[in-house]
Structures are given as C-alpha cells and as structure tokens.
C-alpha positions in Angstrom: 63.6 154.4 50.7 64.5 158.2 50.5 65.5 159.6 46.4 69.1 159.9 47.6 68.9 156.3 49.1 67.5 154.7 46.1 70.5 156.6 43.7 72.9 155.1 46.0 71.8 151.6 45.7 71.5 152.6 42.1 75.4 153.8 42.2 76.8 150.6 44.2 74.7 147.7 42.1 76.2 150.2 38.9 79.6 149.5 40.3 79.1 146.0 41.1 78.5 145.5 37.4 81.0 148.0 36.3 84.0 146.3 38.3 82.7 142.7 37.5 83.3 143.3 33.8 86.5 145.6 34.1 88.1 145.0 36.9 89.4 147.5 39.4 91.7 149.3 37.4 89.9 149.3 34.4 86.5 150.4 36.0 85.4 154.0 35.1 83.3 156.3 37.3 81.9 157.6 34.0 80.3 154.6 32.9 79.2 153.6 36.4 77.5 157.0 36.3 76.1 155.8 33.0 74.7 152.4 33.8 72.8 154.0 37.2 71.3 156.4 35.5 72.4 159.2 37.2 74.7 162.7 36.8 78.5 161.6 37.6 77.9 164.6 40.2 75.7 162.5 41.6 77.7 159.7 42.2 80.8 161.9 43.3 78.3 163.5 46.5 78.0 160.0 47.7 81.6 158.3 46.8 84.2 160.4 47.0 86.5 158.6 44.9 86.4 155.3 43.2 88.0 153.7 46.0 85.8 154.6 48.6 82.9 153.6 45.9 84.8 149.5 46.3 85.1 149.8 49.8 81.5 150.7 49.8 80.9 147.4 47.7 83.0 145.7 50.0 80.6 146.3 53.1 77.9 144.9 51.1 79.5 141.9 50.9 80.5 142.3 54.9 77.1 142.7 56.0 75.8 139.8 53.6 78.1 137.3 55.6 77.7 139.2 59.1 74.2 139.1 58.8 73.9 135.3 58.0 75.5 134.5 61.3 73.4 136.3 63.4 72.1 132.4 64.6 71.0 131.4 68.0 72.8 129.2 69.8 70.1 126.3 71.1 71.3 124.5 74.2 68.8 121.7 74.3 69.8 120.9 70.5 72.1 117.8 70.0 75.4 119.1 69.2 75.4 117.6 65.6 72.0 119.6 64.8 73.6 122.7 66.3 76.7 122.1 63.8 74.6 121.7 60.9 72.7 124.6 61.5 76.0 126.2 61.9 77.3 125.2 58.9 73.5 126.2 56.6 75.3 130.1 58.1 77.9 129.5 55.6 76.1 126.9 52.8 73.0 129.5 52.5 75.7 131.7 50.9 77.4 129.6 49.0 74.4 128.6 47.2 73.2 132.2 46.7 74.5 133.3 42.9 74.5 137.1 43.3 76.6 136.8 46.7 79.1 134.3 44.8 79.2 136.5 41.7 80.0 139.9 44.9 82.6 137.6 46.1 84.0 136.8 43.2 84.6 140.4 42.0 85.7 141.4 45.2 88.2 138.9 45.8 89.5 139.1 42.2 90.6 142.6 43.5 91.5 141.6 46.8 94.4 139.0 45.6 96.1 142.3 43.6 95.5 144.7 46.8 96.9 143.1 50.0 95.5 146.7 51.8 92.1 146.0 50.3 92.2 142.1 51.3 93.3 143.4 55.2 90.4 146.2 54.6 87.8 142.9 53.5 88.8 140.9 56.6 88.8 143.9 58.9 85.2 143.8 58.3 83.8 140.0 58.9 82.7 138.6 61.9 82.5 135.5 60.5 85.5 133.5 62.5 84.5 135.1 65.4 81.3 134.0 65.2 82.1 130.3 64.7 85.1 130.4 67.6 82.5 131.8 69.5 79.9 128.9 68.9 82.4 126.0 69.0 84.0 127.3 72.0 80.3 127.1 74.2 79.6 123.8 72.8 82.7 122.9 74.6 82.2 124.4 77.2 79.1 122.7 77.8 80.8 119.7 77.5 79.4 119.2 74.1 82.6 119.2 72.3 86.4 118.5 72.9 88.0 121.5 71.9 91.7 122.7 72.8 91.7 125.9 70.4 88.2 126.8 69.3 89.7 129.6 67.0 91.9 126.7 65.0 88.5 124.0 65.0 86.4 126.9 63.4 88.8 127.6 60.8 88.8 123.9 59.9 85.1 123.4 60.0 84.9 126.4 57.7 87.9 125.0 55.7 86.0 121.8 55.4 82.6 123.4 54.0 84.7 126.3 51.8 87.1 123.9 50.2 84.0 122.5 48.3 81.3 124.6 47.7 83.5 128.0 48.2 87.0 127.8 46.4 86.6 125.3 43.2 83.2 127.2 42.4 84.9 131.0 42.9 87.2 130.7 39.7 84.4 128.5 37.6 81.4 130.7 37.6 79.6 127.8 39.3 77.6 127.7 42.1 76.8 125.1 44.3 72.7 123.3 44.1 71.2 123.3 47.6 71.3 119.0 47.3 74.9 119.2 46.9 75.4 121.5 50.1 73.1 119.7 52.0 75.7 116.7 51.7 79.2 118.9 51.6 77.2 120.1 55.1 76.6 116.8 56.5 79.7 115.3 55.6 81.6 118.4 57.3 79.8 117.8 60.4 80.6 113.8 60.9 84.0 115.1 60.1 84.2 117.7 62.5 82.5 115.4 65.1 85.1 112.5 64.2 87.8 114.7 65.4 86.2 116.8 67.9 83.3 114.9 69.2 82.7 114.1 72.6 82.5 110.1 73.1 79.8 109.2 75.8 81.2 107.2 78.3 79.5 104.0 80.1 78.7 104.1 83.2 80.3 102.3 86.1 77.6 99.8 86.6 78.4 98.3 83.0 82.0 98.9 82.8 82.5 96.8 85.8 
C-alpha cells in the first residue's frame, strides 16, 4: 500500500470513528484530521468536503455487502443447500461487529438524509443478486416463483428482521449459533412457500 493509500485508510477509519460518536452534523474535519494523524491539508486533497468524506464511508460499506455476494451458483446442489448458502451471504455480515457498528452509523444518517439513503441504495447489489439467484433456481424448476424480485425481498426480510433490525438500535450483534438457526429457519420458510413439491409418478398414482 502506497503513503497516500495508507493516509486514506487512515482518513476514512478516522471518520468512521469521528461520525459514530458525533453524528453527521456534529462531526468535525478537524478532529478527524486529528484522530488520523495527519495535516487537515491532508485529508482535504483526498475528500473534498465532509460529505464526499461519508459518501466515501458509504462505499465501504457498499463493497462490504457487494463483495459478500459474489457466490457461485451450484447446479447439482439441492435447492435447500443452495438457499442456505445464500442466506450465510447475508448472516456472515450480520455476525461481523465492525460491519454492524459501519451500518449502524451510516444508517443513523441515512434515516435524517433521504438523498444520502437513495445515494446508500444506489450503490448495493445486494437484491439483485438474490432476484438473480432465486429466479434460476426457478427456472431450473427448483423453485415456484411468480416474482423473484418480491421472494428475494422476503427471504431477506425473513433473515434481516432477526439478526439485522432488533440488533441495529441495541449495539448487539448476532453469535454465529444463533444465525445458523435464524438461517435455517428462513430457508424451511422460504421453501414452505416457494418450494417445489415432487410429484409421484404415474405408476403409483394410478
């Protein structure tokens, strides 16, 4: 990592801190230029302004969840292996304290800013990515699926309403035991609605 590389990681985990204890409005670029270490000169050649420095911060979070998605899609799995390794995409963060404590700063900011929240979900991939996945399981006969945009947002609904929202105001953040169930419950949800039923053949039904 290049000098001017590391002072930028140095400015944005500064800010991280620097917004998490004062908010938005009340973060200052002085003491963000303070608790990095480096000249506030510094910090203005690579943020222009204290916006751009939490947009910045909101990318980091972007690529955290983007990046967590990029999962292969298995064929030969069973569908209900294929939905629980869908749903560890989402779980691994949940369980991951520095991403809940990123996500709780930035959303904190993102309920008073409706252009920052459209900015935040401008960036994510992340129900595209599930559509996307739900959407060849059904096509593959796996699943049956009328609107594979509306079952994603429930399957994430179903995992987020647990281990996502209740922890996000508490500070608390969800043991890998308890997601492993909040997963696998999800899934026999999910699969109670959408699952495919095998049908017997001809032979035995008559």
């Amino acid at each position: 990592m290049s000098v001017s590389d590391q002072k930028k990681k140095q400015i944005v985990v500064a800010a991280i801190a620097e917004f998490q204890e004062k908010g938005y409005a009340g973060a200052s670029m002085d003491r963000i230029s303070e608790r990095a270490q480096v000249s506030k000169r510094t910090v203005y050649n690579h943020f222009e302004s204290k916006d751009a420095l939490f947009r910045a911060i909101n990318q980091c979070l972007a690529d955290q969840v983007n990046s967590a998605l990029e999962l292969p899609y298995d064929p030969d799995l069973p569908i209900r292996d294929l939905l629980v390794r869908l749903g560890w995409a989402e779980g691994d963060l949940m369980i991951n304290p520095c991403f809940m404590a990123l996500a709780r700063m930035v959303m904190s900011e993102t309920i008073r800013d409706p252009d920052l929240a459209a900015d935040m979900d401008s960036r994510m991939t992340k129900i595209s990515v599930f559509r996307d996945f739900i959407a060849r399981a059904a096509n593959e006969g796996k699943l049956h699926v009328d609107d594979p945009g509306l079952a994603a947002t429930q399957f994430l609904g179903l995992i987020k309403s647990r281990s996502f929202y209740p922890n996000i105001h508490s500070g608390r953040v969800t043991e890998r035991p308890e997601m492993e169930r909040i997963i696998e419950e999800s899934v026999d949800m999910f699969l109670a609605r959408y699952g495919v039923k095998e049908t017997v053949g001809k032979a035995a039904a008559e």
